[in-house]
C-alpha angles and dihedrals in degrees: 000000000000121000122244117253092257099057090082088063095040083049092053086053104048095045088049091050092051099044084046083048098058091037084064092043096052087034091057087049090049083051095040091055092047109043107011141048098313109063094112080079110037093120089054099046085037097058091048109041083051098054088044098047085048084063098044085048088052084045089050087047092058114113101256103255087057086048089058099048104034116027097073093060093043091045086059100052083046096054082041087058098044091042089065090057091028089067100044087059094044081058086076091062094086119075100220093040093052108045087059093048092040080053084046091049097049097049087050102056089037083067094038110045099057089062094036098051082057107057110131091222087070129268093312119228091242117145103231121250116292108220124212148174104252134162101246096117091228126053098263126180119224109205126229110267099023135127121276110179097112091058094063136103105284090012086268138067115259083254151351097280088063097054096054084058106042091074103090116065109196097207138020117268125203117200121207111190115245096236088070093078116180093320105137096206089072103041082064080082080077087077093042081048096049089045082072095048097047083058099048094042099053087026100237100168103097091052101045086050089058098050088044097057095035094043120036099054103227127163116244101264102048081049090059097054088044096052083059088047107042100096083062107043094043083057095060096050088052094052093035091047079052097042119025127208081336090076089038096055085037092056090044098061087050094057092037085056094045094040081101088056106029112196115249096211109122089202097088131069121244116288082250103049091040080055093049093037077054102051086042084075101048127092117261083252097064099048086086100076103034133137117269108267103248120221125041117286112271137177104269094050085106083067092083102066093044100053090042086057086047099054104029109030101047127088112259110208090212089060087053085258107319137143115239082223090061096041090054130033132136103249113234090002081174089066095056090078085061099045086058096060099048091050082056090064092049097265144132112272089224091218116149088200117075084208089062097048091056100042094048084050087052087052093041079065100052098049087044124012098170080049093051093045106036086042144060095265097108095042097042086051093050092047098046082058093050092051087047094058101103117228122276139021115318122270116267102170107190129110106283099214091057088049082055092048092055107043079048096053091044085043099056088033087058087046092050090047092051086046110050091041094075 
């Protein structure tokens, strides 16, 4: 079949509609993150809608026969790959979805920014982890830079192409099953989740391992299981350092639920020694009202402690020399209980941390669970984190002219892969 004169010209128009298409839809995000109900994350929209204008400008660069011929199949892989950001954000539309993931948000970055605000390195240009409702039936963290294939519509990219392209994630995700509703205990996993991320992002691993290995006294074979484990362990001290008992009753009911399906990830410790590694984080006062241990006690039980010391009292160089145990800590833990109490007659916790009202509704829970569901507990909580979020986008301080650079440069380098894949 050959095409009509006039097809080249209708071609031209309809390519230049749907560039300008995609510009105003990117354009109405940029706005919606500046002025309107998403500035919490502008760096994150930011960051995306730049790398993936650098490309539309590269599309809209093209000679016009290749054009023709190219840019419809590349507009789409690149409306495949926004869509997968695009509908975490539209998440947030409706009222009952967003106020759990704007919870989710702020306990994340709680945990985050404090490290973060201490690399070494100076305070890094990185965009915070972007919390969303997914279908993977445990909280999981996806790292920045990763692959993300998997996570799309379908489980695969529309081509190749695609797939080429789907393989290097901006910013950190953190995924929080559907199933968990609006019930707070579980949303504590988001601090266990961002753990992982505050050791990919300032790349603490080597030096975790090190202490690990210099400073916990482990014999060689036990050193061996707690190197596999340590990405996991070191999480749990992070979320138990931010939450107190609350993430370790919390954690217990998780594996209590799962004992029928055991995970067979050999990445993380045994249920009894994540709940010691657990308690090994918590003051003296607040070994009094703790979950039973489960499992029977065993040898290497003392490991705990040790490994804990290791990973979370020693200087990190990375940290300039802090200690994670003096970067996170629940402030007043000794108030939650109180909190708690106060959540369960229908008041305000009167906690000033986000860290400590969640985790004194998670408490409120455990001490009454017909009080937390048939009451206001849930609702009140959310809404205490809501009124602590301070005005105005997060703080990302970083030059803005370097941030561009970089969402140009991983914007022509995504238009060049979709290009010279074909």
């Amino acid at each position: 079949m050959h095409p009509d004169e006039g097809y080249p010209s209708r071609r031209e128009h309809e390519i230049r509609q749907v560039l300008a298409d995609f510009r105003g839809e990117l354009h109405d995000w940029g706005q919606a993150a500046t002025t309107g109900d998403l500035e919490k994350h502008g760096s994150q929209i930011h960051s995306v809608t730049r790398v993936l204008l650098s490309a539309l400008d590269q599309v809209d660069a093209l000679p016009a026969a290749q054009k023709a011929d190219r840019s419809a199949d590349i507009l789409l892989d690149l409306h495949h790959l926004w869509d997968f950001f695009r509908g975490k954000l539209m998440m947030r539309s409706l009222p009952s979805q967003r106020i759990v993931l704007d919870a989710a948000d702020e306990l994340a970055w709680s945990v985050y920014q404090p490290l973060r605000l201490a690399a070494t390195s100076g305070t890094p240009a990185w965009e915070p982890p972007l919390t969303f409702f997914g279908r993977h039936p445990v909280p999981f963290a996806v790292p920045r830079g990763s692959a993300f294939e998997k996570l799309l519509p379908f489980g695969k990219q529309r081509t190749r192409d695609g797939q080429a392209v789907a393989q290097h994630l901006p910013f950190p995700l953190i995924g929080i099953p559907w199933s968990s509703g609006r019930h707070l205990p579980a949303l504590l996993a988001v601090a266990h989740e961002t753990g992982h991320h505050i050791e990919d992002d300032l790349r603490l691993t080597v030096s975790l391992t090190a202490h690990l290995r210099d400073h916990a006294g482990l014999e060689p074979a036990s050193l061996v299981r707690w190197e596999r484990w340590l990405g996991e362990a070191f999480a749990d001290i992070c979320a138990t350092l931010a939450c107190g008992s609350a993430y370790l009753w919390a954690l217990t009911d998780a594996m209590t639920a799962s004992a029928s399906q055991p995970l067979q990830d050999h990445t993380y410790p045994p249920p009894r020694l994540r709940a010691l590694i657990c308690r090994a984080a918590l003051p003296g006062s607040a070994q009094e009202s703790l979950p039973p241990l489960p499992g029977e006690p065993h040898p290497t039980d003392d490991q705990a402690q040790a490994v804990f010391a290791a990973l979370a009292e020693q200087g990190i160089e990375e940290l300039g020399g802090r200690s994670l145990r003096s970067l996170l800590g629940l402030r007043r833990p000794e108030g939650v209980p109180v909190a708690a109490n106060r959540l369960l007659h229908s008041l305000r916790s009167e906690r000033r941390d986000v860290e400590g009202v969640l985790a004194a509704a998670t408490l409120a829970f455990v001490r009454d669970p017909s009080g937390f569901v048939g009451g206001t507990v849930g609702l009140t909580a959310l809404d205490e984190v809501l009124r602590l979020r301070p005005k105005g986008p997060r703080a990302v301080p970083a030059k803005e002219t370097d941030r561009r650079e970089r969402d140009r440069a991983s914007g022509e380098g995504l238009f060049e892969l979709l290009l010279s894949r074909h």
